[in-house]
KEGUMI-587780 format. One line per field, with one value per residue: y, z, x of N, C-alpha, C in turn; residue number from 0. Coordinates in steps of 0.2 Angstrom, whole numbers. Layout:
REM KEGUMI-587780
n.north <- Y,...
n.up <- Z,...
n.east <- X,...
ca.north <- Y,...
ca.up <- Z,...
ca.east <- X,...
c.north <- Y,...
c.up <- Z,...
c.east <- X,...
n <- NUM,...
REM end
This chain:
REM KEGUMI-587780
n.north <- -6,12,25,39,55,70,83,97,92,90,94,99,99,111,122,122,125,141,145,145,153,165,169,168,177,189,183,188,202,204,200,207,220,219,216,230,239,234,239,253,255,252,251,242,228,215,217,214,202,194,193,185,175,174,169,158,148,140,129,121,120,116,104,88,87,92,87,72,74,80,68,63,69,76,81,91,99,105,112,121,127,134,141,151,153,160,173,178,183,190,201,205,210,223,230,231,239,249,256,260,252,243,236,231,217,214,212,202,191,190,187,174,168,168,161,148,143,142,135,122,122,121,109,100,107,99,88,86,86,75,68,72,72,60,50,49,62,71,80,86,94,101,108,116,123,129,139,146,150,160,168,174,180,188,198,202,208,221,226,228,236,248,251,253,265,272,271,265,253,249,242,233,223,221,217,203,196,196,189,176,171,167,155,148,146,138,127,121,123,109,93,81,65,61,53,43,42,32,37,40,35,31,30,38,54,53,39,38,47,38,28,37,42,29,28,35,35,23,26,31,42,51,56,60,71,77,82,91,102,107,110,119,129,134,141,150,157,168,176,183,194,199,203,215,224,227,237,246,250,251,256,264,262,268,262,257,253,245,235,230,223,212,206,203,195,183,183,176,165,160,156,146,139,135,127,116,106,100,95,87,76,73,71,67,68,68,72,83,91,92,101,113,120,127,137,145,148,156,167,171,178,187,197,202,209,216,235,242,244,237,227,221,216,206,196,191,190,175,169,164,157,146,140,139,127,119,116,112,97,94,93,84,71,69,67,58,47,45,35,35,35,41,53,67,66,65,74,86,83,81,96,101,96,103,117,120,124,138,149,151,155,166,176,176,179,192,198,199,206,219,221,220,219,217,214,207,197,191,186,174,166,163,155,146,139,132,124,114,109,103,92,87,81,70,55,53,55,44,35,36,32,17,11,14,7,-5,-7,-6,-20,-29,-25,-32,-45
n.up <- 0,-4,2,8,0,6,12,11,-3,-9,-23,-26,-14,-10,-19,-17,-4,-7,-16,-5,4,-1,-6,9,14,6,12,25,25,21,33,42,35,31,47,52,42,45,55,55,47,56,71,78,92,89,76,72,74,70,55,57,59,47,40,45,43,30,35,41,35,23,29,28,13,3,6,3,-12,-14,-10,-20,-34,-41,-33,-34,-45,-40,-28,-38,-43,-32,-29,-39,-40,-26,-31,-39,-32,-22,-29,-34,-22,-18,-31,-26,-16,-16,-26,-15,-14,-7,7,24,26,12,12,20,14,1,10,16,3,-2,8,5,-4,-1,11,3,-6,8,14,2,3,14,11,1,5,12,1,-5,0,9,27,36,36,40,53,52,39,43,54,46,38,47,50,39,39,51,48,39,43,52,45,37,44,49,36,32,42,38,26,27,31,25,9,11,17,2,-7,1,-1,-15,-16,-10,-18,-30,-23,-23,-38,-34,-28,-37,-48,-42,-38,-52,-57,-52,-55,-57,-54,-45,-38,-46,-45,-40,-43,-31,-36,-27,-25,-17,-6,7,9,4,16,27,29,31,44,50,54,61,74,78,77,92,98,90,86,101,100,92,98,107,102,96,109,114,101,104,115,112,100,95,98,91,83,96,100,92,93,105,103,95,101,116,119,108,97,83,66,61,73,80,67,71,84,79,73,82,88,78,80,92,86,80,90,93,83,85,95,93,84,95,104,99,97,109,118,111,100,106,119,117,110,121,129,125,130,145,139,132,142,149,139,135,147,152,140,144,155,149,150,141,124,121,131,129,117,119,125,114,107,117,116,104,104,110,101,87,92,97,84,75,80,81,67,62,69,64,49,52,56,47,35,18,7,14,18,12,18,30,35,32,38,52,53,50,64,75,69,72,85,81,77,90,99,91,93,106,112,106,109,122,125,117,128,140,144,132,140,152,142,137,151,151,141,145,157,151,144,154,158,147,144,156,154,142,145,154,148,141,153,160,153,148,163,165,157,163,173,168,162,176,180,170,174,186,187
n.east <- 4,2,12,1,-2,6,-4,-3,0,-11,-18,-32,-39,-34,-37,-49,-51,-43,-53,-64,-60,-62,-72,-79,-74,-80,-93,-91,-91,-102,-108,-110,-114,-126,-133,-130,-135,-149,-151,-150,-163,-172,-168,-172,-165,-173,-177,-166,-162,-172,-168,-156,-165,-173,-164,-159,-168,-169,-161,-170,-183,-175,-171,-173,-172,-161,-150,-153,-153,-141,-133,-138,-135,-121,-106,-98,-105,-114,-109,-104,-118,-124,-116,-117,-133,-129,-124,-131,-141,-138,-133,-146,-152,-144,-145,-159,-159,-149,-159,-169,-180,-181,-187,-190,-193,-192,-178,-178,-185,-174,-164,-168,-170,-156,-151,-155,-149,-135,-136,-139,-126,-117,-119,-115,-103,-97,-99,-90,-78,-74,-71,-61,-52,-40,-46,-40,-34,-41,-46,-34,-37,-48,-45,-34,-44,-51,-43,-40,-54,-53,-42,-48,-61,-53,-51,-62,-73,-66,-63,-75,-81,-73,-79,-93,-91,-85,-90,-101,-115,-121,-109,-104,-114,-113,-97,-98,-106,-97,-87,-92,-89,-76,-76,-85,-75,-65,-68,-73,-61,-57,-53,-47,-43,-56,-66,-78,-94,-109,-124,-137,-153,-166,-183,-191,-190,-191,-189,-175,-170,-172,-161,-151,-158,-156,-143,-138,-147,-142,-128,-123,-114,-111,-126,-128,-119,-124,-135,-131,-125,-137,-141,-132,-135,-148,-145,-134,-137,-139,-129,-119,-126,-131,-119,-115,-126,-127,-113,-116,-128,-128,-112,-112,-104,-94,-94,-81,-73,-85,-82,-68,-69,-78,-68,-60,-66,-61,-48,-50,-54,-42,-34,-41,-41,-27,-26,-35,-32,-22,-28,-39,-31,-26,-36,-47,-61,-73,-70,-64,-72,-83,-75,-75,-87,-85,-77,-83,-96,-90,-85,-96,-101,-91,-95,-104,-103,-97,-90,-84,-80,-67,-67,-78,-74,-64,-72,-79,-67,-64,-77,-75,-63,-71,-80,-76,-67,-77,-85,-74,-73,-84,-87,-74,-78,-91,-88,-79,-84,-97,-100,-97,-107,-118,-114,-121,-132,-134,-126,-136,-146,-142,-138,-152,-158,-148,-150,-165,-166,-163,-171,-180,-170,-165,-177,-182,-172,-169,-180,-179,-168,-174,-182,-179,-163,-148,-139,-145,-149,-134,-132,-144,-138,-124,-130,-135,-131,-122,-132,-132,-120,-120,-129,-123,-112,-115,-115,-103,-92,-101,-97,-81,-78,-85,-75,-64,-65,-66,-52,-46,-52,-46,-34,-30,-34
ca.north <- 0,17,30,45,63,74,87,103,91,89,102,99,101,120,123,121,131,147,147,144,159,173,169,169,188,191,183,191,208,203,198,213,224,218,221,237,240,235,243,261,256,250,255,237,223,211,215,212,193,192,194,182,168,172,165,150,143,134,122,117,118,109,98,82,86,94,81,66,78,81,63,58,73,75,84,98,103,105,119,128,131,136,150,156,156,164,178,180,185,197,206,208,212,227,234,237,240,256,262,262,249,237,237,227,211,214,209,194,187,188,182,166,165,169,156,142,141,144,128,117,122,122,102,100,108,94,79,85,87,66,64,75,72,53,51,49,69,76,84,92,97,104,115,121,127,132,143,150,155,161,174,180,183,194,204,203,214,228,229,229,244,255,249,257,271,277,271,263,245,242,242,227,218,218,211,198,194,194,185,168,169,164,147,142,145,134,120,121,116,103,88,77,60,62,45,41,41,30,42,37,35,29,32,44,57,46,30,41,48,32,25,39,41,22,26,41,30,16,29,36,48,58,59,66,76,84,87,96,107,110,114,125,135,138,149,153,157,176,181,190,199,203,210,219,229,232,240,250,256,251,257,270,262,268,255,254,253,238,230,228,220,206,206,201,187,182,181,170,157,158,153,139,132,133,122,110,97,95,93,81,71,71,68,62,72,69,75,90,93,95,105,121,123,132,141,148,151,162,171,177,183,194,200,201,211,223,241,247,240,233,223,217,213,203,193,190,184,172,168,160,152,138,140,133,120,113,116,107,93,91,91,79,66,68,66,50,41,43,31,40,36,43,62,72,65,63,80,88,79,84,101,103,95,107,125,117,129,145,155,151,159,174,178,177,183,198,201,201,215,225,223,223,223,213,213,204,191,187,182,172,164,159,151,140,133,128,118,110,107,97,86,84,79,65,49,53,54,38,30,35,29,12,11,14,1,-12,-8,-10,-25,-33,-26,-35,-52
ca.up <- 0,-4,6,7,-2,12,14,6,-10,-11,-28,-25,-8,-10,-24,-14,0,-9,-17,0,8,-4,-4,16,15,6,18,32,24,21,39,47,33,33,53,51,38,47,64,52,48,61,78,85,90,87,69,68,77,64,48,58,58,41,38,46,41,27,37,44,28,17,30,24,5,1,8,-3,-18,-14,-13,-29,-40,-43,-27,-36,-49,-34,-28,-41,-43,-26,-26,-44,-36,-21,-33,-42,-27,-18,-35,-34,-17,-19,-33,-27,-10,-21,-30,-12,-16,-2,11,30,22,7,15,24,10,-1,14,15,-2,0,12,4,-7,4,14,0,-5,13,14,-3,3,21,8,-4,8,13,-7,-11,7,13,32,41,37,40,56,49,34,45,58,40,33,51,52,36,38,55,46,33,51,53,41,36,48,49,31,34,45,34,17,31,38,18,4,11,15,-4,-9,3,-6,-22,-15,-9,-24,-33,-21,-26,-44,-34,-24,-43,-53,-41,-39,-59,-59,-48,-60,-58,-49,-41,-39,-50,-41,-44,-43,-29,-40,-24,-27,-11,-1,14,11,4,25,33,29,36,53,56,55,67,78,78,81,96,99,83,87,106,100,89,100,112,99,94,115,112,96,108,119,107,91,95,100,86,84,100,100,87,96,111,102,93,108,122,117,103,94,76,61,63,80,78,65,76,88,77,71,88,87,73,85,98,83,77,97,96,78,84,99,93,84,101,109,97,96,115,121,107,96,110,126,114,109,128,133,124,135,150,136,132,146,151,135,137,155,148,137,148,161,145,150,135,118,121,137,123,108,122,129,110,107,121,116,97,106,111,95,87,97,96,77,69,85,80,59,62,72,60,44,51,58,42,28,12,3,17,21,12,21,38,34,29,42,58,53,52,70,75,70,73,91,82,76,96,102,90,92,110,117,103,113,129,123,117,132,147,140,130,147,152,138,140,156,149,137,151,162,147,140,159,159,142,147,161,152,138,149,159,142,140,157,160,147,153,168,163,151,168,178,164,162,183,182,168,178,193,182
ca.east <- 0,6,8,-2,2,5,-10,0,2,-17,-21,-37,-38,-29,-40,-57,-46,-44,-61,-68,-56,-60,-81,-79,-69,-87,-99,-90,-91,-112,-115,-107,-115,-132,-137,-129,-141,-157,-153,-150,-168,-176,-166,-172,-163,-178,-176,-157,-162,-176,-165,-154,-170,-175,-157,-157,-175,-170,-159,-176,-186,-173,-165,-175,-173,-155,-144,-154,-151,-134,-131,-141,-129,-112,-107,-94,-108,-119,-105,-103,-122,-127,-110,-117,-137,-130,-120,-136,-145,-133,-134,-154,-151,-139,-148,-164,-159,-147,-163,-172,-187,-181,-189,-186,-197,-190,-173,-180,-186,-169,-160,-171,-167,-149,-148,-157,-143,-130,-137,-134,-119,-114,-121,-114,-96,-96,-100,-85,-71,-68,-71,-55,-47,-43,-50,-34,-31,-49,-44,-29,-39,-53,-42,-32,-51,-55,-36,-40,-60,-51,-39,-54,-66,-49,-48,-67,-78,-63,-64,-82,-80,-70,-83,-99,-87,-83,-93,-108,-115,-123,-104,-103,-118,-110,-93,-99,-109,-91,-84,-92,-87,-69,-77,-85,-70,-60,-72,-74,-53,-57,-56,-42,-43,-61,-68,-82,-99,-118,-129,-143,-160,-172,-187,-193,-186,-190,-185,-168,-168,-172,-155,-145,-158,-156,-137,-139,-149,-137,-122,-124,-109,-115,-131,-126,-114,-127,-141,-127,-125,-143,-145,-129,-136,-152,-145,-129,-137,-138,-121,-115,-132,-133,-113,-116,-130,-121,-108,-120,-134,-126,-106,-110,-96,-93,-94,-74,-74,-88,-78,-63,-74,-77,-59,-56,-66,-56,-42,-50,-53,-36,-30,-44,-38,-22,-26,-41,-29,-19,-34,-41,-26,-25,-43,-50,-64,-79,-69,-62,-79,-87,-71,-77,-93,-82,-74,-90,-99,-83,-84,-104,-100,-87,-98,-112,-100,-93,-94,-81,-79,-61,-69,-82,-72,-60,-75,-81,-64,-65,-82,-74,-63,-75,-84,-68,-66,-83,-86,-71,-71,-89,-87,-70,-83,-97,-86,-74,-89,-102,-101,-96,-112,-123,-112,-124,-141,-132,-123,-141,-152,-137,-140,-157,-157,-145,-152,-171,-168,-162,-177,-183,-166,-166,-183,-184,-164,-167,-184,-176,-164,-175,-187,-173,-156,-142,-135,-149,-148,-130,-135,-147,-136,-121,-132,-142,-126,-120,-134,-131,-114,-119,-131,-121,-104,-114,-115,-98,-89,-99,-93,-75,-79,-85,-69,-60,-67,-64,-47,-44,-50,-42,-26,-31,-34
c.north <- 6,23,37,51,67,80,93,99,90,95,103,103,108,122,127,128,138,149,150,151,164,173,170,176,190,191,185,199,208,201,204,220,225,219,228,239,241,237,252,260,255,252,248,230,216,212,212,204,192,191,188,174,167,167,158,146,137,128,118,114,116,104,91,81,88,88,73,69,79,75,61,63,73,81,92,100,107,113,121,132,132,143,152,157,159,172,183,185,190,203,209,212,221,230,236,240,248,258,263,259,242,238,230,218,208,209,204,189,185,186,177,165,162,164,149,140,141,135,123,116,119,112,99,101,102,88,80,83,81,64,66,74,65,56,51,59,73,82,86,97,102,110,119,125,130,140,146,154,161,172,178,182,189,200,207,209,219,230,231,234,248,257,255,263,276,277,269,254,243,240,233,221,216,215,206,193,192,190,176,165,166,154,144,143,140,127,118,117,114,98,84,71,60,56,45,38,36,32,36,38,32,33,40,44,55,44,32,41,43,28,30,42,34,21,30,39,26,21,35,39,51,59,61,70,81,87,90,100,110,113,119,132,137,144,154,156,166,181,186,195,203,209,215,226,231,237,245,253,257,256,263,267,264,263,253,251,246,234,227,222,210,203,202,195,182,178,176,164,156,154,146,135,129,126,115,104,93,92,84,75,68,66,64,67,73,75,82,95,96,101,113,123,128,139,149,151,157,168,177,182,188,197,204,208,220,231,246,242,235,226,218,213,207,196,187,186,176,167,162,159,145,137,136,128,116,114,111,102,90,89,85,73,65,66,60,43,39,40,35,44,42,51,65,73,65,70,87,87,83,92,104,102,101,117,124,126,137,151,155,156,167,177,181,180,190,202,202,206,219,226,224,224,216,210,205,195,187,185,173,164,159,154,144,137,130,122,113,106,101,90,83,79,71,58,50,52,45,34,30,30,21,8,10,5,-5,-12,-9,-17,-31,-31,-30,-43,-54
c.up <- 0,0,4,6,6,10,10,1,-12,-16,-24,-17,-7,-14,-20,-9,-1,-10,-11,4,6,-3,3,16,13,10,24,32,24,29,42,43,33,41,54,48,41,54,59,51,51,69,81,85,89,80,66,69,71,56,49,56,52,36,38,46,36,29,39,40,23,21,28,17,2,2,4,-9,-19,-15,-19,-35,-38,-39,-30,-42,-43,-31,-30,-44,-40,-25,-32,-40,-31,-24,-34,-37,-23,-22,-35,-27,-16,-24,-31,-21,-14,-23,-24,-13,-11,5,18,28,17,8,18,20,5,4,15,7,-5,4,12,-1,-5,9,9,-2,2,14,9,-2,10,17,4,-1,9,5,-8,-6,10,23,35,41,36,43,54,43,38,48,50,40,42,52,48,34,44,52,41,38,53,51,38,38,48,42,29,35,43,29,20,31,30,14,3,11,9,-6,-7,0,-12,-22,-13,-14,-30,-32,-22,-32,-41,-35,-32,-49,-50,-40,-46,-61,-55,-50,-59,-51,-43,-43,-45,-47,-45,-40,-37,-31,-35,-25,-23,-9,3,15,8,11,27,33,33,43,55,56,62,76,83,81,85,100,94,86,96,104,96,94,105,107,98,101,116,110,101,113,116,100,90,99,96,84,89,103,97,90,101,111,100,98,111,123,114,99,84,72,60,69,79,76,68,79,87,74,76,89,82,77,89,94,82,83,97,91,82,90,96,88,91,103,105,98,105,119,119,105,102,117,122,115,116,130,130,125,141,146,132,136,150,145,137,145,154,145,140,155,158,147,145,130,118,125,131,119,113,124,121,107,111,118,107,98,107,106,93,86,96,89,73,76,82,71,58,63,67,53,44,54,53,37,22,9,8,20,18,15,28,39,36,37,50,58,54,61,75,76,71,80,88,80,84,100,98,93,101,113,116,107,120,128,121,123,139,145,136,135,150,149,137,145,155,144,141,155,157,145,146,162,152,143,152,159,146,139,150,155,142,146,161,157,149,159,168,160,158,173,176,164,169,184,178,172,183,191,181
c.east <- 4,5,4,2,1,-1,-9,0,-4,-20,-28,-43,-40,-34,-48,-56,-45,-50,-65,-67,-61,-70,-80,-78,-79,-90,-97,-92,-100,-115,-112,-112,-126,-137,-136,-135,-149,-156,-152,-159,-173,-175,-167,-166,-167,-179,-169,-157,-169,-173,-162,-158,-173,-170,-156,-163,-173,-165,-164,-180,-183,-169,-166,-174,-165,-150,-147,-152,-143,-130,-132,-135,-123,-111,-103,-99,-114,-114,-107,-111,-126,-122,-116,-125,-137,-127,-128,-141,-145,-133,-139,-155,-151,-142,-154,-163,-153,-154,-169,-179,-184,-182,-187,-190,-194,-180,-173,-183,-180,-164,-162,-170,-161,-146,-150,-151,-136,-132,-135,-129,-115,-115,-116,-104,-93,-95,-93,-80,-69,-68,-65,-48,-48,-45,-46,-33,-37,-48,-39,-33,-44,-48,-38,-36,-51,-50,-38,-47,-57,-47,-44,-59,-60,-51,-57,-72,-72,-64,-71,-86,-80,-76,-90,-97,-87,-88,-99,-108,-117,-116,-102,-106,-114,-102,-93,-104,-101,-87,-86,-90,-80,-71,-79,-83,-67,-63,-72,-65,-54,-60,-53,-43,-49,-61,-77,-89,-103,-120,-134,-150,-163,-175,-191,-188,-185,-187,-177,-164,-167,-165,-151,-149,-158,-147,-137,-140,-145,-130,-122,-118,-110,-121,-131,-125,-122,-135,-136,-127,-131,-145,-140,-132,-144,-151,-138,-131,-137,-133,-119,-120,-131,-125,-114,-120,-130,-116,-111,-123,-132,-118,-107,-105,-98,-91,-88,-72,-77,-85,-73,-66,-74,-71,-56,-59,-64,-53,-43,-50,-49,-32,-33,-41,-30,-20,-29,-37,-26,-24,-38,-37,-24,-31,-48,-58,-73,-78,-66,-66,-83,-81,-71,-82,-90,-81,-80,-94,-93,-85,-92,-104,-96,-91,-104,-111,-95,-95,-88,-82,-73,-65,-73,-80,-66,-64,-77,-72,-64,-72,-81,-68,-66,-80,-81,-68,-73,-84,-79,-71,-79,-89,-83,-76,-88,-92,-83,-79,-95,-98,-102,-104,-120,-122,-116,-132,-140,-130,-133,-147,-148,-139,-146,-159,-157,-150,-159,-172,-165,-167,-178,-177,-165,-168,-182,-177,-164,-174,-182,-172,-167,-181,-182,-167,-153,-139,-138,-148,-141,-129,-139,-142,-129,-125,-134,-135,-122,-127,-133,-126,-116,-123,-125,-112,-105,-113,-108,-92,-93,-97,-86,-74,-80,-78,-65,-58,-67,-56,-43,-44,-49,-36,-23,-33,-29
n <- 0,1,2,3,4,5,6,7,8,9,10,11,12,13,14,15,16,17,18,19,20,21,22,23,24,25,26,27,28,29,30,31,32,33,34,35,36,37,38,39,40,41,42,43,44,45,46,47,48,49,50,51,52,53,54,55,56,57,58,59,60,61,62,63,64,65,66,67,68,69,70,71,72,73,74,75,76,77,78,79,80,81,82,83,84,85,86,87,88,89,90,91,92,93,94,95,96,97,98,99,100,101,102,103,104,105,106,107,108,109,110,111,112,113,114,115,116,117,118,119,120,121,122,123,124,125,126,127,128,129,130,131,132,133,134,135,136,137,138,139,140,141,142,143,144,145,146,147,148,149,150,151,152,153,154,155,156,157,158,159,160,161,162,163,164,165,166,167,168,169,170,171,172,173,174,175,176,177,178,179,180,181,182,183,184,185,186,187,188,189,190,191,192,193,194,195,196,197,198,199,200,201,202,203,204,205,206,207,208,209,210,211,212,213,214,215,216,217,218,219,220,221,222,223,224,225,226,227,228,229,230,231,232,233,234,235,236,237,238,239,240,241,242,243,244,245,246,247,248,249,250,251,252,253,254,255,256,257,258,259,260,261,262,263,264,265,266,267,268,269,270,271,272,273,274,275,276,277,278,279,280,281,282,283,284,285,286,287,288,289,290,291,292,293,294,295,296,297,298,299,300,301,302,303,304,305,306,307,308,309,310,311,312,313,314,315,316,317,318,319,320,321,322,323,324,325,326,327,328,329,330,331,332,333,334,335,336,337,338,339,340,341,342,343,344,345,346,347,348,349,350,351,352,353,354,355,356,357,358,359,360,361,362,363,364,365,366,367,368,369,370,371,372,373,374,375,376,377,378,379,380,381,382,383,384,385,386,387,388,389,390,391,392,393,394,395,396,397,398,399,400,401,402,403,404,405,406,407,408,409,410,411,412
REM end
């Protein structure tokens, strides 16, 4: 058997990698430019968590049908026509929101637009990476991808800042429209040495799923890990919103100033990428995974405790620190334990799961802010994930513990 190319020698790989970079620069500059936007025309934060829910509807409305589709087609033409219908859309976006005919609706419905293809792409981009990446180097491929969306969270909202501070958000709309011709130029050379799929032609949607929930089922350390995230993104799914508008009402900070902010959360992830391979390689991708609950609830009590922006933008680094950390600890695990044939339906299906609680934490954290405070709501937000934490520790700390108790008394045998 031969050995494996080292990771740097993977084209294809790098390829995916760039593309994925330079669209990321965009979508950072669209989420920083966008609540901007609707807090200039609204003043509330229960619209800036409304935009965020019309966002993440279609994980719930296509989690059962995207991920059989994904499987059944050819996974890299599936990219590159979710970037160009995302291009398409940012475009429509941008102009009419220039000629002054977009209104706070009108914004909520091209974001559920914008996001239904952004979802399958995003299903679409989980199911490609072990097709192009063998399974021994997932974890390294994922911390790379998580180091390098890391450095565009850098560089993104400050550039974000300046684009608001100088020339206006619609400028932001239309680079980010630009930015996906990168991802589907580089998927487009991405031809060489793919393996050669059969298409899954079952007849239902269904009876498509029922295979990858009777895996789910069957493997229960994935399906924990994922309801701990889905009890996560319940009381975390409004953190960047709710930053945002404390910098903004509570702070007064100017749209440079803000972008900073998120800049600095940048920073925390680049400290967690640079930890989360030790950690997986030490602990192993379940214990990695629970270990960024402290790290979180640390970060919202900062935030929650802010009374400058520095304090804030410190808290919020802190706070993507343990993102990090559970996001590649959690994609590793899902990627090295599902069955080639089932990552788009297992991928699809996890997720819908997953954001299932974020319309409920929008809706409700971005009501508590605007009826007592932000303050308030990261309150709210620290205590809910020290309960999840606790539930989601106890399957796994027994399990060690059993593990323990076996190996004493094989010693003592």
């Amino acid at each position: 058997m031969s050995e494996e190319a080292p990771l740097w020698h993977n084209r294809n790989y790098w390829l995916l990698l760039v593309g994925t970079a330079v669209s990321g620069l965009g979508d950072q500059i669209y989420a920083f430019v966008l609540p901007w936007l609707i807090y200039t025309l609204t003043g509330s934060a229960l619209a800036m968590t409304g935009m965020r829910t019309a966002e993440f509807l279609p994980n719930i409305v296509l989690g059962l049908v995207a991920g059989v589709y994904v499987d059944r087609w050819d996974r890299r033409r599936t990219l590159m026509w979710a970037a160009i219908g995302q291009a398409v859309l940012l475009t429509v976006m941008a102009a009419l929101a220039g000629g002054q005919t977009l209104g706070l609706w009108g914004l909520y419905t091209l974001g559920f637009l914008l996001s239904c293809a952004g979802f399958v792409g995003g299903v679409g981009f989980t199911s490609f990476v072990p097709v192009i990446v063998p399974k021994s180097q997932l974890a390294a491929a994922n911390a790379q991808s998580s180091a390098t969306s890391t450095v565009v969270r850098l560089l993104g909202p400050a550039i974000a800042g300046v684009v608001v501070a100088t020339v206006g958000p619609l400028f932001g709309l239309t680079s980010d429209a630009f930015s996906f011709l990168a991802i589907t130029v580089a998927v487009w050379a991405i031809r060489a040495a793919l393996p050669r799929r059969t298409p899954n032609r079952a007849g239902s949607v269904l009876a498509d799923n029922a295979d990858a929930i009777t895996f789910l089922r069957r493997c229960r350390p994935l399906a924990a890990a994922t309801l701990a995230v889905a009890g996560l993104n319940l009381f975390h799914a409004s953190v960047l919103t709710l930053v945002l508008y404390r910098a903004r009402h509570d702070l007064a900070a100017a749209p440079v100033t803000a972008g900073l902010i998120f800049s600095a959360g940048a920073v925390g992830a680049l400290l967690g990428t640079a930890a989360v391979t030790r950690l997986n390689r030490h602990l192993g991708w379940q214990a990695a995974f629970l270990a960024a609950f402290p790290v979180l609830i640390v970060g919202s009590a900062v935030m929650m405790a802010a009374g400058s922006t520095t304090i804030l933008a410190i808290g919020y680094g802190i706070d993507a620190v343990g993102v990090t950390v559970a996001n590649v600890n959690y994609f590793t695990g899902r990627q090295t334990l599902t069955p080639s044939h089932l990552l788009g339906r297992v991928a699809s299906i996890t997720s819908m799961v997953m954001k299932i609680p974020f319309p409920i934490s929008l809706i409700g954290l971005g009501l508590i802010a605007d009826r007592a405070s932000a303050q308030f709501a990261f309150a709210v937000i620290a205590l809910g994930l020290l309960g999840v934490a606790a539930v989601a520790a106890r399957p796994v700390l027994a399990a060690k513990a059993a593990d323990a108790v076996e190996a004493a008394r094989a010693a003592i045998n």
